[in-house]
C-alpha positions in Angstrom: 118.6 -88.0 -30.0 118.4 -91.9 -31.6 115.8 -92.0 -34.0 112.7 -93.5 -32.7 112.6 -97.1 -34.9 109.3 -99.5 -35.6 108.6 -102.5 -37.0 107.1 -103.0 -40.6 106.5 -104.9 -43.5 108.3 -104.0 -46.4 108.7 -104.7 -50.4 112.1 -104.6 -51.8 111.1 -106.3 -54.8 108.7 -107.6 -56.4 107.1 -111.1 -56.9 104.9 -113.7 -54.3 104.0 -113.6 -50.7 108.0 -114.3 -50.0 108.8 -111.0 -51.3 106.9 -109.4 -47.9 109.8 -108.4 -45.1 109.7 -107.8 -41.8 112.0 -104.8 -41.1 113.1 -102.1 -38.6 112.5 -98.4 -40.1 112.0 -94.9 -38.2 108.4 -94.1 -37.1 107.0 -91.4 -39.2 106.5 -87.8 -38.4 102.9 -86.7 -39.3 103.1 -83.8 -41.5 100.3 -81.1 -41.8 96.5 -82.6 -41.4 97.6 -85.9 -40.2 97.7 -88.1 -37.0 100.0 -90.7 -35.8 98.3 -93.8 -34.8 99.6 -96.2 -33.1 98.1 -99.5 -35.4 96.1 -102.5 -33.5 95.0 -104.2 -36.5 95.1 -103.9 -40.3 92.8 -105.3 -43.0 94.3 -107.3 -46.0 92.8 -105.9 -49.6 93.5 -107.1 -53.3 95.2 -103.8 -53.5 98.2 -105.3 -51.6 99.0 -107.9 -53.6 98.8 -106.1 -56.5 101.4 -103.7 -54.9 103.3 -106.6 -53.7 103.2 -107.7 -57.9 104.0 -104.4 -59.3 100.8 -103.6 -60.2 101.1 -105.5 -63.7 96.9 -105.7 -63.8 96.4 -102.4 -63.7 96.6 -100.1 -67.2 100.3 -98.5 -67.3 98.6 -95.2 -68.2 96.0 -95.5 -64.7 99.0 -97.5 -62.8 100.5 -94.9 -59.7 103.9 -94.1 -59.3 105.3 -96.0 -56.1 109.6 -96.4 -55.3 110.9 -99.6 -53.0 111.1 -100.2 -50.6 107.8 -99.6 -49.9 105.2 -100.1 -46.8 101.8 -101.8 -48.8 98.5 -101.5 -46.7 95.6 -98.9 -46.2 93.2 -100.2 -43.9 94.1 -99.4 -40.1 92.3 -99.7 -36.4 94.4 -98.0 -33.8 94.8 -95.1 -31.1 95.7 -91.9 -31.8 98.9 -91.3 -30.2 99.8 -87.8 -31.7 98.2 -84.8 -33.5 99.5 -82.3 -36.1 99.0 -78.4 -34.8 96.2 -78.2 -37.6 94.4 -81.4 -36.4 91.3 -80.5 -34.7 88.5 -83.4 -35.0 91.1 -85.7 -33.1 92.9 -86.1 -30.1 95.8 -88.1 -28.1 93.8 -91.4 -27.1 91.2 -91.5 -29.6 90.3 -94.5 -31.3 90.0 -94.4 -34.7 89.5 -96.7 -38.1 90.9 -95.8 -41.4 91.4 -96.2 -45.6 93.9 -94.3 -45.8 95.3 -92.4 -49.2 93.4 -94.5 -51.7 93.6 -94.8 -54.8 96.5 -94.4 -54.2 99.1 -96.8 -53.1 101.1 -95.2 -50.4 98.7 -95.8 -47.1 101.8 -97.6 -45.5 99.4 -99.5 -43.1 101.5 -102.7 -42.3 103.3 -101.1 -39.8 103.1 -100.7 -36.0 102.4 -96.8 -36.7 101.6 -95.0 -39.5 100.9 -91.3 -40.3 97.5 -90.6 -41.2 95.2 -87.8 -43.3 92.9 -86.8 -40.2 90.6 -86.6 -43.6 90.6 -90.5 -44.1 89.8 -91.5 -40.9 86.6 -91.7 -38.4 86.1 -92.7 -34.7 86.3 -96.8 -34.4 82.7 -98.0 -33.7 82.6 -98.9 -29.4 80.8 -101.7 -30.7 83.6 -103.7 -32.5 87.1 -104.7 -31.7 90.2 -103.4 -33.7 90.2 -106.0 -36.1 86.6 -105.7 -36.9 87.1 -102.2 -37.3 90.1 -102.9 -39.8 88.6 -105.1 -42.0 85.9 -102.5 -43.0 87.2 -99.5 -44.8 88.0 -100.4 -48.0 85.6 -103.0 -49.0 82.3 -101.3 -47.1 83.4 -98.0 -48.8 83.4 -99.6 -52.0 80.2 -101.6 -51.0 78.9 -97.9 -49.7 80.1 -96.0 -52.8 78.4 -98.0 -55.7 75.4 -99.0 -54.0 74.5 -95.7 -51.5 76.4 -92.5 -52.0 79.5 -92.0 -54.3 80.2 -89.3 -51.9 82.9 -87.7 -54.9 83.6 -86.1 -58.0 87.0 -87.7 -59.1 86.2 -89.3 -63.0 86.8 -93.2 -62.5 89.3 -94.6 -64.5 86.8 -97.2 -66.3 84.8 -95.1 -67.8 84.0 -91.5 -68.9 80.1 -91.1 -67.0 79.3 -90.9 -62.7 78.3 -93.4 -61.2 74.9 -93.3 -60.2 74.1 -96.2 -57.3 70.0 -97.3 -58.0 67.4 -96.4 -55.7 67.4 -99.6 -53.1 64.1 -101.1 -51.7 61.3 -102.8 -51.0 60.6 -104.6 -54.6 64.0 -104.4 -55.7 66.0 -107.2 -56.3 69.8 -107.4 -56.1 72.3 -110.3 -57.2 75.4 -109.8 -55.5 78.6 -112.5 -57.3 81.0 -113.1 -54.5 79.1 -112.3 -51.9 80.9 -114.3 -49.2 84.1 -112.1 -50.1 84.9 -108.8 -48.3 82.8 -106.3 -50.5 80.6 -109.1 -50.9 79.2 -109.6 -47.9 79.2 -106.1 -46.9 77.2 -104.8 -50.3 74.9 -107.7 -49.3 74.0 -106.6 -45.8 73.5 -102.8 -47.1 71.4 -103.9 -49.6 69.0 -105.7 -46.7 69.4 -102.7 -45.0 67.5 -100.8 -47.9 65.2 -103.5 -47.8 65.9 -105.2 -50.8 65.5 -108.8 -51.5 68.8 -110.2 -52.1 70.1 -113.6 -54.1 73.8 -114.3 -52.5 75.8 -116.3 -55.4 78.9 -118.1 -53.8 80.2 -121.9 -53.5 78.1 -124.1 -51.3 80.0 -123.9 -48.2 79.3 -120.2 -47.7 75.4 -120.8 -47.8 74.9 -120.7 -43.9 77.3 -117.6 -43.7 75.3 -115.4 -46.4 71.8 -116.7 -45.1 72.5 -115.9 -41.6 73.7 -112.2 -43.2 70.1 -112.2 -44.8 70.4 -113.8 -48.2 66.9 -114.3 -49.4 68.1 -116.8 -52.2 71.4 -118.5 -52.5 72.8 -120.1 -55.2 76.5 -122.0 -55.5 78.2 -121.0 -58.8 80.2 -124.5 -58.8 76.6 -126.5 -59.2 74.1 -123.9 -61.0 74.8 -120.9 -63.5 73.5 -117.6 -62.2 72.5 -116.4 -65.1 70.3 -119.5 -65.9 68.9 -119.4 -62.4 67.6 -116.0 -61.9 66.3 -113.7 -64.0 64.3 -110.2 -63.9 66.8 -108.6 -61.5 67.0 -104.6 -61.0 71.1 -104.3 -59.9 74.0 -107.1 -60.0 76.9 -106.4 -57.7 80.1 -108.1 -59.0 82.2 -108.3 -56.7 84.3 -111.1 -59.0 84.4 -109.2 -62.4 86.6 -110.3 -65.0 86.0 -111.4 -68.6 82.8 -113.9 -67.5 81.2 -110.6 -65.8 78.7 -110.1 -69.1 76.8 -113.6 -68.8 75.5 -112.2 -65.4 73.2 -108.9 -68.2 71.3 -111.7 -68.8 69.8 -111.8 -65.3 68.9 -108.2 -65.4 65.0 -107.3 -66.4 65.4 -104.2 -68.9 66.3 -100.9 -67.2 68.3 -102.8 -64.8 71.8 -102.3 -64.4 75.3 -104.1 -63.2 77.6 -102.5 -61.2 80.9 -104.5 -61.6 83.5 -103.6 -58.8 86.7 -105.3 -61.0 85.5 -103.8 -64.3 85.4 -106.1 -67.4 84.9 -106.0 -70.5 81.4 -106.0 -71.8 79.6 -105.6 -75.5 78.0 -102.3 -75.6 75.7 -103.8 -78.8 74.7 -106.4 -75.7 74.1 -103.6 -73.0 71.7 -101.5 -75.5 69.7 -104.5 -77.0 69.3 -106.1 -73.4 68.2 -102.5 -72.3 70.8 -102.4 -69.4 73.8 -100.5 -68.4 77.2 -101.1 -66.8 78.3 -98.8 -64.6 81.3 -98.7 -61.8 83.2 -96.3 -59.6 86.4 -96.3 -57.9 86.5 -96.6 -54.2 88.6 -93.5 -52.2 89.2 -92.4 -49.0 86.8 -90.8 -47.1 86.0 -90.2 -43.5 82.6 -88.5 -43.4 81.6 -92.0 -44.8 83.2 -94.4 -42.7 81.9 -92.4 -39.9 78.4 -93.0 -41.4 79.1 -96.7 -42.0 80.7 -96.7 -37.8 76.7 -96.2 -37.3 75.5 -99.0 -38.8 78.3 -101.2 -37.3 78.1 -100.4 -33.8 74.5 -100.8 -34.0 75.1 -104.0 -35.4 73.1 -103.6 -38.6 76.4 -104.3 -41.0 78.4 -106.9 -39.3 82.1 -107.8 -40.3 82.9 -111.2 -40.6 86.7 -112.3 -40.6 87.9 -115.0 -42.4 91.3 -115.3 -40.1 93.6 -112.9 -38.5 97.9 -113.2 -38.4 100.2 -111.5 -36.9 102.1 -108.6 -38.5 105.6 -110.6 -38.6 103.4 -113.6 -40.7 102.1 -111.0 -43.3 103.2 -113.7 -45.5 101.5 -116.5 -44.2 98.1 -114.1 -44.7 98.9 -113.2 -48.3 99.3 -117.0 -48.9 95.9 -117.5 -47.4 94.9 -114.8 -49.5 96.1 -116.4 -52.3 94.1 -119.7 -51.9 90.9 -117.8 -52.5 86.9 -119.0 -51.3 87.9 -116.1 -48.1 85.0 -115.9 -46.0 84.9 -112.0 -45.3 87.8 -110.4 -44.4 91.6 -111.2 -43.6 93.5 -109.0 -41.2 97.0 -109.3 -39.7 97.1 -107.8 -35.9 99.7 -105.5 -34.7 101.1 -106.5 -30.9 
């Protein structure tokens, strides 16, 4: 019997967008626990191109092991076109959304199918299309995971205490850096949800986007500094992070905290005389949550915005994109 063949994206090598492929290779066998989906849509994350580079950002002793070739991608929309014998929350037809193995790097998501942990996945929203759906896992888990409900126990690899998320509200105040951005504007909407008052800090020509999302104050980075702007805030977001990430303590009233989502590196002298921590997590797979976020979206409370869909074969052409930066929500690549 000819093996059954699909069509993917592949690194065999490592380097710029160039370095993507689109090649034939055998549709995988779900193994024990897992579903094959048939993939609509899948979402674009930093993750991939940090794959795609070799992961050279990352620690070597936090970096995981990976060989080339190599399928990058975790976040899939799709139909559920087979079930392993020990599979019993899905069936044949469902639709379903998806992170799937993360942290680690092996979700093999650019593909027209892909084997999937039944654990990592929840029913797509009837709300939302496919690519709505696939641009949510990753970045409103990690939007969920530091601002609501960690959810785990696994350490994080930035720092030795759990991550507590702060109590959310009426008379708190969150900044959230890069909120136009796919965790962005997703820990933005969450935090409105909670009924905070929240100050969106983008470039100008997001201002409209992150109002109409519910911004209370906006501020563009490339005319004002935050930190000289705003001041007496309970909880920063970063969703930029990075070396710069400290000036934004100095927005914080004392007690507050900032939860950076691309850990930095901050002064812990700083942190105790500023009476603030710094505190962050790392985002995994979970499907409990992403069926508890599927609520919000099909009722339309968290909304998905995306920035501009490719086809799979142009994978490429959307890490190019990717690379330009100032990305209005999210960037997915759809699967014919």
């Amino acid at each position: 019997m000819p093996t059954r063949t699909m069509r993917a994206i592949q690194l065999h090598e490592h380097g710029g967008p160039e370095v993507l492929r689109y090649d034939e290779v055998p549709v995988p066998e779900p193994g024990p626990g897992e579903v094959l989906v048939r993939v609509h849509a899948v979402g674009i994350n930093p993750p991939d191109w940090y794959l795609r580079d070799g992961l050279t950002n990352i620690p070597p002793e936090t970096r995981p092991e990976f060989e080339l070739p190599v399928i990058p991608g975790t976040d899939v929309s799709g139909v559920v076109e087979t079930v392993a014998a020990d599979v019993e929350d899905f069936s044949v037809g469902d639709e379903v959304f998806g992170l799937l193995r993360f942290p680690s790097f092996d979700g093999r998501a650019y593909a027209e199918y892909v084997a999937a942990p039944a654990s990592d996945l929840a029913r797509k929203p009837a709300g939302i299309d496919h690519v709505h759906a696939a641009g949510a896992p990753m970045s409103l888990l990690t939007a969920w995971q530091f601002l609501i409900e960690v959810g785990h126990d696994h350490p994080s690899p930035f720092q030795a205490a759990r991550h507590r998320p702060v109590a959310l509200g009426a008379g708190t105040t969150v900044l959230v850096n890069g909120a136009a951005g796919g965790v962005g504007h997703f820990a933005l909407q969450l935090a409105k949800w909670k009924g905070a008052q929240v100050i969106a800090v983008a470039s100008g020509a997001h201002e409209s986007f992150l109002r109409d999302l519910g911004a209370d104050e906006f501020i563009d980075y490339t005319k004002s500094r935050p930190e000289e702007l705003a001041s007496g805030v309970d909880l920063v977001l970063d969703a930029v992070g990075g070396h710069d990430s400290s000036r934004l303590l100095r927005t914080l009233k004392r007690g507050g905290a900032l939860f950076p989502v691309f850990f930095g590196e901050y002064d812990e002298e700083e942190t105790t005389k500023l009476g603030v921590t710094v505190s962050g997590t790392q985002v995994r797979s979970n499907g409990a949550q992403l069926a508890e976020v599927g609520r919000l979206l099909d009722a339309g409370t968290v909304r998905v915005a995306i920035d501009s869909t490719y086809p799979l074969a142009d994978a490429q052409a959307a890490h190019e994109r990717a690379s330009r930066g100032h990305i209005q929500g999210k960037i997915v690549l759809k699967v014919a």
